[in-house]
N, C-alpha and C positions, 0 to 999 in steps of 0.2 A: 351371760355374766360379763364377759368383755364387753359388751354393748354398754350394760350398766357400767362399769369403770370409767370408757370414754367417755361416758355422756356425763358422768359427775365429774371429770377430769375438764372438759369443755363448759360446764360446769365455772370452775374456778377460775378460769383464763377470764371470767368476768369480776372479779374481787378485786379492790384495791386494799391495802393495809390498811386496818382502824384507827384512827388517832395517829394518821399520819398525812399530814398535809402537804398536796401537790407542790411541786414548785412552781406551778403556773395555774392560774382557775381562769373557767372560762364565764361567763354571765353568773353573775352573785344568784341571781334571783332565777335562772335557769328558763327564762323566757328571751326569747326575740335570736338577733343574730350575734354568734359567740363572739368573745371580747377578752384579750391576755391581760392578766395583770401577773408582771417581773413578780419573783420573788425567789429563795433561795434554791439552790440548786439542794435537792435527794437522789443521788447516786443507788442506784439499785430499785428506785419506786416504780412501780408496775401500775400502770394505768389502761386499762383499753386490753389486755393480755398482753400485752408487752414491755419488755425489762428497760427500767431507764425511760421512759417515756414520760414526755414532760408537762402533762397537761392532763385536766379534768375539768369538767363540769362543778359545781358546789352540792347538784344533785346527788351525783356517782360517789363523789366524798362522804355527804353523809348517810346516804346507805350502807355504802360497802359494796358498792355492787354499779356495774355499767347501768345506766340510765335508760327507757326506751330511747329518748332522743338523742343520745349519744351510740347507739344499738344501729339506728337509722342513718344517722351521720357515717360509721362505721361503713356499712354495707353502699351506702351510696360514694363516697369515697372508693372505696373499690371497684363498684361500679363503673365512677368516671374515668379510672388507669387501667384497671385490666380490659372491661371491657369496651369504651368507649375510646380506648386507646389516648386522654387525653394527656397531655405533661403533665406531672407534678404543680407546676406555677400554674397552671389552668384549672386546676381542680382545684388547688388553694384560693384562689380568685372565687370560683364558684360557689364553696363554700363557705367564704368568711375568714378560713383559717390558713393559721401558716402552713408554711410550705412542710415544713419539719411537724409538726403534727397530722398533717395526708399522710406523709410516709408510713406513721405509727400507725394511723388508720390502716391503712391500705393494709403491712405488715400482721397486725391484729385478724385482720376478716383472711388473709389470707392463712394464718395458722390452725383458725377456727374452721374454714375448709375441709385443709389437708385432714385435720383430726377425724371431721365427718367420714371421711373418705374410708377410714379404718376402722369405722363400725360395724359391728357382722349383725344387724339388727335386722336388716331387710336384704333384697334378692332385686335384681331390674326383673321388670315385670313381661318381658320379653321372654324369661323361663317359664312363668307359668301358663304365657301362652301360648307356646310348643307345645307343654304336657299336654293343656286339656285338645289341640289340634291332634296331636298323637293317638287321645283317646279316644274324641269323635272317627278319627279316621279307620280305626280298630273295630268299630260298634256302629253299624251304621243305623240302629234305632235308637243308638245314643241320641240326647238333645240337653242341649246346656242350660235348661227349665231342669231335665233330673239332676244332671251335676249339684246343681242349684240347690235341692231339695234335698236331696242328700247330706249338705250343709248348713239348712234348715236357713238358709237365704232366700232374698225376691232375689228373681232374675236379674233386676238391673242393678241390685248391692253386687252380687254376684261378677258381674259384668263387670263394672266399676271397680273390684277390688282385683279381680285376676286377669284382665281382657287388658285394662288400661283405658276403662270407655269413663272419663270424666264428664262432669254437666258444665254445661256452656261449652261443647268441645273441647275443655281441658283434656289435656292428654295426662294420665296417671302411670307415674316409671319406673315406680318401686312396689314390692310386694314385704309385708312384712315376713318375718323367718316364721311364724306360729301361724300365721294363716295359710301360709305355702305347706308348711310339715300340712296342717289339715287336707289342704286340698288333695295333698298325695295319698294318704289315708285313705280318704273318701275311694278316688279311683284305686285302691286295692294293692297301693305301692307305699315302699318303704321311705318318709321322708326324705332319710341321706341318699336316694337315689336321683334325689333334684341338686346340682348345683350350688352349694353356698347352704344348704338346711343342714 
C-alpha cells in the first residue's frame, strides 16, 4: 500500500500544470538540440518535479507530463554531476543547456531517487539468497530444481528471480516483497520472518 502511494506520488513529480505556460520552452517542435526562448517569469511553475523551475520542452507542456526525451535529459544530467563528477558549466556545455536548468535537472532525478529509496515494494536480493543457502544447508537432499518446483518455476526463472543470476551476466539486486513472502511459504516459514516482507 505504501509502495502504491509512492509510486503514484513519484508519479506526479512528473506533471506540469495544464494551461500553464513555462517561462522558458525549449525546441518548439521538440526535435534536435534544446534552444531558450525568454519569456515571462511564473513563480511557483514546477517543471521536471521541481518548484520554480524555469523551463520545458513544448512536448512536456502539452501533455502534462515529463517527456521521454526530457526523462533522458534528466537522468543523463545527473548522471554527468553526481556520477561522473562533472561542473555544472560542463554538463551544460554537454548538453545544450543552461547552466540553471542542469541544476533543476540534476535536482529533479535526484528527488525522484530519494523517493524510490522509500519504497517497501521489494527486498536486495541478497536476503533471499541467505534463506534459500540456509535451507540447502539444512536438507542435504534439498536441490534448488525442488525449491523451484514447488513454485511451479524453471529452474533458471527461479535462479534469476531469487539467486540474482541475470542473462547476459546482469546481476539482479532486488527481490519483489510477493515473490519473497512466496519463497518463504514455500520453504515452510513465515514471510515476516525474512527481512523487509
Amino acid at each position: 500500500m505504501v509502495g502504491c502511494a509512492l509510486h503514484m506520488f513519484t508519479r506526479e513529480l512528473d506533471r506540469v500544470p495544464d494551461g500553464r505556460p513555462p517561462s522558458q520552452i525549449l525546441r518548439p517542435d521538440g526535435h534536435g538540440p534544446p534552444r531558450r526562448v525568454a519569456g515571462p517569469a511564473l513563480p511557483g511553475l514546477s517543471v521536471g518535479g521541481v518548484p520554480g523551475a524555469t523551463g520545458a520542452c513544448a512536448r512536456c507542456v502539452e501533455t502534462g507530463r515529463t517527456c521521454p526525451s526530457c526523462v533522458q535529459r534528466r537522468r543523463f544530467a545527473w548522471s554527468l554531476v553526481m556520477e561522473r563528477k562533472e561542473s555544472l558549466q560542463t554538463a551544460a556545455s554537454i548538453l545544450g543547456l543552461e547552466q540553471s536548468r542542469v541544476q533543476e535537472l540534476v535536482a529533479a532525478e535526484q528527488d525522484r531517487r530519494a523517493l524510490r529509496s522509500l519504497r517497501c515494494d521489494s527486498i536486495p536480493v541478497h536476503r533471499t539468497q541467505t534463506v534459500i543457502v540456509d535451507a540447502l544447508a539444512r536438507d542435504p537432499d534439498l536441490r534448488i530444481a525442488d525449491i523451484a518446483r514447488w513454485l511451479e518455476m524453471q529452474q533458471a526463472d527461479f535462479e534469476r528471480t531469487f539467486l540474482g543470476k541475470g542473462r547476459a551476466g546482469r546481476v539482479k539486486r532486488r527481490v519483489t516483497v510477493a515473490n519473497a513472502s512466496r519463497l518463504m511459504i514455500a520453504l515452510g516459514s513465515a514471510p515476516n520472518e525474512l527481512e523487509g516482507c
